[in-house]
ROLUM-980235 format. One line per 8 residues: number of its first residue (from 1); their letters; for each residue x, y, z of C-alpha. Coordinates in steps of 0.1 Angstrom, whole numbers, plus 2048, in hexadecimal, padded with zeros to 3 digits. Example, Ala and Ser with C-alpha at 12.3 -4.5 7.8 and 13.67 -1.06 7.14 Angstrom:
1	AS	87B,7D3,84E; 889,7F5,847
//
This chain:
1	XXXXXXXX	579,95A,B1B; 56E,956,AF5; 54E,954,AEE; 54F,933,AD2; 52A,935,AD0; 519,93F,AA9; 4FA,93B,A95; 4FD,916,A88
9	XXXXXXXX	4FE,916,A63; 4F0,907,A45; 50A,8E9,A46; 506,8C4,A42; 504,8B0,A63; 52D,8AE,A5A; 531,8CB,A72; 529,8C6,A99
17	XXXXXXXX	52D,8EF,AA6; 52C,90D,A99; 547,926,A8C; 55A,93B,AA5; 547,95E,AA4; 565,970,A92; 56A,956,A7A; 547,958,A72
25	XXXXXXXX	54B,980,A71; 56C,975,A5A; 55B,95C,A43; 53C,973,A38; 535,986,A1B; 514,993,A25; 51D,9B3,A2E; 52B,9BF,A08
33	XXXXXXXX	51B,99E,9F1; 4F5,9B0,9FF; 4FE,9C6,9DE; 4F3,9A3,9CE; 4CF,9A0,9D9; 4BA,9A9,9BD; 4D0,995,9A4; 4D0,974,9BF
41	XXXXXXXX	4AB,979,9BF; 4A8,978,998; 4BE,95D,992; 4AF,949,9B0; 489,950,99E; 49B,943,97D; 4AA,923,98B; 48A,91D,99E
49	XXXXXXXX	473,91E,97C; 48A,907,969; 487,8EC,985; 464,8EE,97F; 469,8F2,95A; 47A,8D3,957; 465,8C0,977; 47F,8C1,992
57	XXXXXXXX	466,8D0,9A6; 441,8D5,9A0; 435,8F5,98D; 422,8FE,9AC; 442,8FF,9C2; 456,912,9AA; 43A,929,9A9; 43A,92A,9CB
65	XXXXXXXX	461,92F,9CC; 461,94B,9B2; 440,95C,9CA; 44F,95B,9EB; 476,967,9D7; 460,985,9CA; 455,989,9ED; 479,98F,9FC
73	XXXXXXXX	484,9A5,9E4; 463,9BF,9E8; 46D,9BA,A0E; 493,9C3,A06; 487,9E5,9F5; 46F,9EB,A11; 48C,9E7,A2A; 480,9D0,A3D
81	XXXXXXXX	496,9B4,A32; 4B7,9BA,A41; 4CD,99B,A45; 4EC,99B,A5F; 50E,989,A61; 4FA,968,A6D; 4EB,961,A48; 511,95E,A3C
89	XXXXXXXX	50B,96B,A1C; 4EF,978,A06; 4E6,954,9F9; 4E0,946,A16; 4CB,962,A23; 4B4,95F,A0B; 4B1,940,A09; 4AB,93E,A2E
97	XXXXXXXX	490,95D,A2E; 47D,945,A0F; 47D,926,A26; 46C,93C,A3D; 454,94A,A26; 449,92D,A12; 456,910,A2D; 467,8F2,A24
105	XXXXXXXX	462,8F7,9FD; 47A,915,A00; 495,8FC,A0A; 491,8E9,9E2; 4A0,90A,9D2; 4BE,8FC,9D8; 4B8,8DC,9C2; 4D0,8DD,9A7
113	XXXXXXXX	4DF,8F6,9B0; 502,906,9C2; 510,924,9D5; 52F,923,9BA; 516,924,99D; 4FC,939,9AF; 517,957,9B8; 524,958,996
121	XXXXXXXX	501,95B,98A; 4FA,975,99E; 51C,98A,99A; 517,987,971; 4F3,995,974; 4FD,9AC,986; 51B,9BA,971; 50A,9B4,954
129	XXXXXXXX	4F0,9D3,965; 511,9E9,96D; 51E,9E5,948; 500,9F1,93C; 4FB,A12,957; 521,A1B,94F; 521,A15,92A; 505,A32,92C
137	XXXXXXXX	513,A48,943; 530,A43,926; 518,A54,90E; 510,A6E,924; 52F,A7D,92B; 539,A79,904; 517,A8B,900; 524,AAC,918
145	XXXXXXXX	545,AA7,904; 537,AA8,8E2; 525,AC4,8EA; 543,AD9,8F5; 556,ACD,8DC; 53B,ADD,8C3; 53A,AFD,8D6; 561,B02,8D2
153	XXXXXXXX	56C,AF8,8B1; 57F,B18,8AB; 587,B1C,8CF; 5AB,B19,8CE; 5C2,B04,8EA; 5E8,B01,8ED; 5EF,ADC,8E4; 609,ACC,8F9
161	XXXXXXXX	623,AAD,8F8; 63B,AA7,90F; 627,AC6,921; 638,ADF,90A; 625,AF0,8F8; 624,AE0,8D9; 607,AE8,8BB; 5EA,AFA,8BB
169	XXXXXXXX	5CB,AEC,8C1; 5A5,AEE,8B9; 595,AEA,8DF; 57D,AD5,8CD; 597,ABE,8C4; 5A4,AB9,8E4; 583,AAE,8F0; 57A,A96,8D3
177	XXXXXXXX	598,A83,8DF; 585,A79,900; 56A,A70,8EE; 57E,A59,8DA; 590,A4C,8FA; 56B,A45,908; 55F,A35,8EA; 579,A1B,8EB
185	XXXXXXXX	56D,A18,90F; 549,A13,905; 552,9F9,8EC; 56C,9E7,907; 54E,9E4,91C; 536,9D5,903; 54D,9BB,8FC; 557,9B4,91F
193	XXXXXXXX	52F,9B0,923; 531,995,90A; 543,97B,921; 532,988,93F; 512,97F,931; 519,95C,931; 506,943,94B; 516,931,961
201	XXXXXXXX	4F4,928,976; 4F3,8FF,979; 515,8F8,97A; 512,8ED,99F; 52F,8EA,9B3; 542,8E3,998; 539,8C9,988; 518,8CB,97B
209	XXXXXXXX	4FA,8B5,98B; 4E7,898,989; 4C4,8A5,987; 4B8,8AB,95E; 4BA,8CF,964; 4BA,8E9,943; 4D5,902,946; 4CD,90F,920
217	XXXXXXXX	4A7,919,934; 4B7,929,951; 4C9,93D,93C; 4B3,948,920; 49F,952,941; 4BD,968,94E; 4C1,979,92D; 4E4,966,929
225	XXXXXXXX	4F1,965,909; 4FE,93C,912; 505,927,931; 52B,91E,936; 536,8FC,923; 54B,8F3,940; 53F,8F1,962; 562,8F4,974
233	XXXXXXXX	56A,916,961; 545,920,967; 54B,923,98A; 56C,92D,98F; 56C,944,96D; 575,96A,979; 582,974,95B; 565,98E,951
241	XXXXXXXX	56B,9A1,970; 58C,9A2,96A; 585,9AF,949; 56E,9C6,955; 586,9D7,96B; 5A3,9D6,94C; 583,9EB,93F; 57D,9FE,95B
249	XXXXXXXX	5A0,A0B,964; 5A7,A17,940; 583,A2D,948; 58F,A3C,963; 5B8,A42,950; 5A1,A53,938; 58E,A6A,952; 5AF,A6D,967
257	XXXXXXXX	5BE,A7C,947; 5A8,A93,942; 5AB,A9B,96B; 5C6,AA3,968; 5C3,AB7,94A; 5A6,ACE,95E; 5C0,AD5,97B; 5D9,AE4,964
265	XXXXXXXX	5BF,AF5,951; 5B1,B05,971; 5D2,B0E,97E; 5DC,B31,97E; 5FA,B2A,96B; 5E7,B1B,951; 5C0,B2E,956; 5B4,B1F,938
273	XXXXXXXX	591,B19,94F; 57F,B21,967; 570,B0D,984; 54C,B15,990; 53F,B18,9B3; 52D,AF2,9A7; 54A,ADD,9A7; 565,AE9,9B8
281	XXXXXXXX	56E,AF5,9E0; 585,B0A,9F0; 59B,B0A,A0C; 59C,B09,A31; 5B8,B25,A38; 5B9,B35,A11; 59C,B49,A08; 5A7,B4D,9E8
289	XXXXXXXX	5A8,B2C,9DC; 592,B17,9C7; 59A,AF3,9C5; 595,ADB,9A7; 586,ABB,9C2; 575,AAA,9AB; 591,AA1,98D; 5A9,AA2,9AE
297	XXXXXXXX	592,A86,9BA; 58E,A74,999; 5B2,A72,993; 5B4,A64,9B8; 59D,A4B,9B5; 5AC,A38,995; 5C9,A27,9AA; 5AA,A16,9BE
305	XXXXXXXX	59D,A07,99D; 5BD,9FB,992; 5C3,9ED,9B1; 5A5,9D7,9B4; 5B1,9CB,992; 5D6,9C5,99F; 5C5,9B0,9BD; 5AE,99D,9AA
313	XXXXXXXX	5C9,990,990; 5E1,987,9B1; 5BF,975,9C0; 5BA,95E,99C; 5DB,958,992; 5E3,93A,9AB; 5BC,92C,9B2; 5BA,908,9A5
321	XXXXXXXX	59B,8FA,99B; 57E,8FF,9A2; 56E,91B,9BB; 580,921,9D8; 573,93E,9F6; 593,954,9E8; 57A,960,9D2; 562,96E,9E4
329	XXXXXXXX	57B,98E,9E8; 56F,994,9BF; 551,9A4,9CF; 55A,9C3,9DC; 579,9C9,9C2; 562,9CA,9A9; 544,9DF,9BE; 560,9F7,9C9
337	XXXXXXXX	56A,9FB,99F; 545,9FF,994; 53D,A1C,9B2; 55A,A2B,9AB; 559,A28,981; 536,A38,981; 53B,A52,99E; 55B,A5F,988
345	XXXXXXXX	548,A5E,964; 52C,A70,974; 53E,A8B,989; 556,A92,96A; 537,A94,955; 525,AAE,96F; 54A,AC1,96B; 54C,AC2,947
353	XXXXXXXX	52C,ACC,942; 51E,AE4,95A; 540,AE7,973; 559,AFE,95E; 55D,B17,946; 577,B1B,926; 586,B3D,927; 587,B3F,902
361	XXXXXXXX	59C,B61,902; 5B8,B55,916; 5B7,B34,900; 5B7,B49,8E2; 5D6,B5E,8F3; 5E7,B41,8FE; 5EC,B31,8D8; 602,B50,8CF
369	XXXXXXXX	612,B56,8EB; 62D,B37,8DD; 641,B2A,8C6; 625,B0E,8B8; 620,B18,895; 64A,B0D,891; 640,AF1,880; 627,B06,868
377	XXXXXXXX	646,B1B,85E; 657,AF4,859; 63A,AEB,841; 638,B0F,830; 65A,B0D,826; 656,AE5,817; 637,AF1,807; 64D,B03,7F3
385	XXXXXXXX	668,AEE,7EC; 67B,AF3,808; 68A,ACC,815; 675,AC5,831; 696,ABA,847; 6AA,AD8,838; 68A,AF1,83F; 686,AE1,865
393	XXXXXXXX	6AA,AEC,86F; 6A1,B0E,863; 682,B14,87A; 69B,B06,895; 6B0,B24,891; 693,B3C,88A; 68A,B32,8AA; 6A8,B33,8BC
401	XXXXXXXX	6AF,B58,8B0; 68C,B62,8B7; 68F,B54,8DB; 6B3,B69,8DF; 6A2,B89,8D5; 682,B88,8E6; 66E,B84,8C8; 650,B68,8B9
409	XXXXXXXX	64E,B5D,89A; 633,B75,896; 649,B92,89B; 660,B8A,884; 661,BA6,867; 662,B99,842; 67E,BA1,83E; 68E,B91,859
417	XXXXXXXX	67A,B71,849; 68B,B78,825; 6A9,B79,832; 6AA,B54,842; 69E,B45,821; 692,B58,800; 674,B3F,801; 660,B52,817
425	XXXXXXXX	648,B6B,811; 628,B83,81B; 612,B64,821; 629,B55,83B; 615,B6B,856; 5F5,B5B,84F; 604,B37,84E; 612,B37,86E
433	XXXXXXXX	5F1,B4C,880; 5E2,B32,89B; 5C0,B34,88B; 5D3,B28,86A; 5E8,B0E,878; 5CA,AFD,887; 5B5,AFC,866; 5D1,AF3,84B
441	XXXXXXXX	5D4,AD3,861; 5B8,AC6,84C; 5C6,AA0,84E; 5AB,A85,858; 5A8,A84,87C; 5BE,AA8,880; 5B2,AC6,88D; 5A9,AD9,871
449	XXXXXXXX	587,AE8,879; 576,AD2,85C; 582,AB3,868; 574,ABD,889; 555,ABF,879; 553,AA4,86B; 561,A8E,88C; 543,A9C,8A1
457	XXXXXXXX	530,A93,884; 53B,A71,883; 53C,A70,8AB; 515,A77,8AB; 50A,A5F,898; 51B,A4A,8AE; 508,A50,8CB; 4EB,A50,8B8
465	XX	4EC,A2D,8A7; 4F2,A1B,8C9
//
């Protein structure tokens, strides 16, 4: 047999039994939308001082609301409030607990008010918290970055496209460009906050509500910037967490990048660092390895991100308005995306910053051990008349030849130089040393060691104007 039998809910008299136990265990929420708590409590103490702000109810029973919603929430952080699958969802659990504390008063919070306007409250207040914890954690880990950028400004990297070795690099360079990447992040975010701070608290069930509430109060209470204009997109608006999650995933493509970057850097064919005891493990059968887990993990855990983004775009695209219960699978998309965006910024900060070392010689060594100062001899020759197109098929041969006898362009005697164009001279050694061919790139935004300067320059004052 069955068992039909279930807690009887907060329903209108419509319904004469309960839900079937696992559609009860289908239908709730409480067992993720708990995350909501302290923001359901805040908005709840909001909503319950405009009904007595505008005489809904009488100041002494929102007072009494706002007391006994106070109550619940020191009880949550003591532990000792712990609802089960039987309150549904958060909402109704604390509703439920404040009936209990404060008696039939608790049951006026309601007034005015719905669960489509009341989760959408609490989902924005909340957000609007996480936007603000990963926008910092943001700054810290441009903070670490900046500050190994500034210790290796003539620490010299191969620079790479297509993964061929391709230009030299100042290290410093190469790191500035994830602070740029991060920065774009940091200003995605406060933008997306924008339209997340937006109230949608009043709206009802969709259609506003007959009692003279003040949704301009409720929000200047809430620290929203506005309440929504329209009560059907109020409600059924999801927009900012899909924007937040557009935000998100391009976060974590940014510390996937640079993932990837660190497990090519610490692999023995590359050894350009090395991985400390701190942040890395080693392996079961293979004494002798040391494993790069945590950009190994980072890079794993982008495809969860952009998949909660891929499911919540499926989930709005065919919803007609206004709510409907497909959107209670928002929740944990977007608590899954903010765990996982502030567990990756922080263990990528830890890793950056105290979890590997630069082997500067082997950097150094690596930038001559190539044919990356080809476009130098390019320029060199232009610089001196030369047709740019006319001196690039040149170098092409110079460095065909070179590669048939063994030789770098380095090696190459002066008068082997001479004799593949009368244009070159004694100089040509220093123009094409690494060191060289880093600084002459002088260019705003380059890698010349003075623009470096001045781009952790500007990059500073960044962080310290917001």
């Amino acid at each position: 047999m069955v068992n039909t039998s279930s807690q009887p809910q907060t329903w209108s008299q419509r319904f004469e039994s309960a839900l079937h136990p696992a559609i009860a265990r289908f239908n709730a929420s409480i067992g993720f939308d708990i995350e909501l708590i302290e923001y359901d409590l805040t908005g709840s103490q909001a909503h319950a001082n405009m009904l007595a702000h505008t005489g809904i109810l009488s100041v002494e029973e929102g007072e009494k609301l706002i007391e006994g919603l106070e109550q619940i929430r020191q009880e949550y952080r003591r532990g000792e409030f712990n609802p089960g699958v039987e309150a549904e969802d958060v909402h109704f659990a604390v509703e439920r607990r404040l009936t209990e504390l404060v008696g039939d008063i608790g049951k006026k919070l309601h007034t005015a008010r719905s669960r489509n306007d009341q989760v959408g409250t609490d989902t924005r207040l909340y957000l609007r918290d996480q936007i603000t914890h990963i926008r910092q954690q943001l700054r810290d880990f441009q903070t670490v970055m900046l500050t190994l950028a500034e210790q290796n400004i003539e620490t010299l990297i191969p620079g790479y496209t297509h993964l061929q070795r391709a230009q030299p690099l100042s290290l410093a360079h190469h790191l500035l460009a994830y602070v740029e990447m991060t920065q774009r992040d940091w200003e995605r975010l406060g933008d997306v906050y924008k339209r997340v701070n937006i109230s949608p608290l009043g709206c009802g069930a969709l259609a506003g509500t007959t009692f003279p509430i003040d949704r301009h109060y409720s929000a200047q209470l809430l620290n929203f910037d506005k309440p929504y204009a329209n009560s059907l997109d109020g409600v059924s608006d999801r927009d900012f967490a899909i924007e937040f999650l557009c935000a998100a995933s391009l976060i974590m493509v940014h510390l996937s990048r640079l993932a990837e970057e660190v497990i090519l850097w610490a692999s023995e064919e590359f050894s350009f660092v090395t991985l400390k005891d701190s942040c890395s493990t080693g392996s079961s059968i293979m004494p002798q390895k040391k494993n790069p887990d945590v950009p190994e993990l980072v890079r794993g855990k982008t495809g969860r991100v952009f998949g909660h983004l891929q499911a919540l775009l499926v989930l709005m695209k065919g919803l007609p308005l206004a709510y409907n219960k497909d959107l209670q699978e928002d929740k944990e998309a977007l608590f899954d995306s903010v765990k996982t965006v502030r567990a990756c910024l922080e263990a990528m900060t830890i890793l950056m910053q105290e979890g590997l070392e630069f082997r500067t010689t082997r950097l150094n060594e690596a930038v001559a051990e190539d044919f990356s100062n080809a476009t130098d001899v390019a320029d060199y020759l232009a610089a001196k008349g030369v047709p740019f197109r006319e001196a690039y098929n040149l170098v092409g041969k110079v460095v065909k030849t070179s590669l048939s006898a063994g030789k770098l362009l380095k090696d190459l005697t002066l008068d082997e130089w001479q004799a593949l164009h009368p244009a070159f001279a004694a100089d040509i050694y220093e123009a094409i040393a690494p060191r060289q061919v880093v600084s002459a790139r002088n260019s705003y935004g380059g890698t010349g060691f003075e623009q470096i300067k001045q781009a952790l320059a500007a990059a500073k004052q960044r962080l310290n104007e917001s």
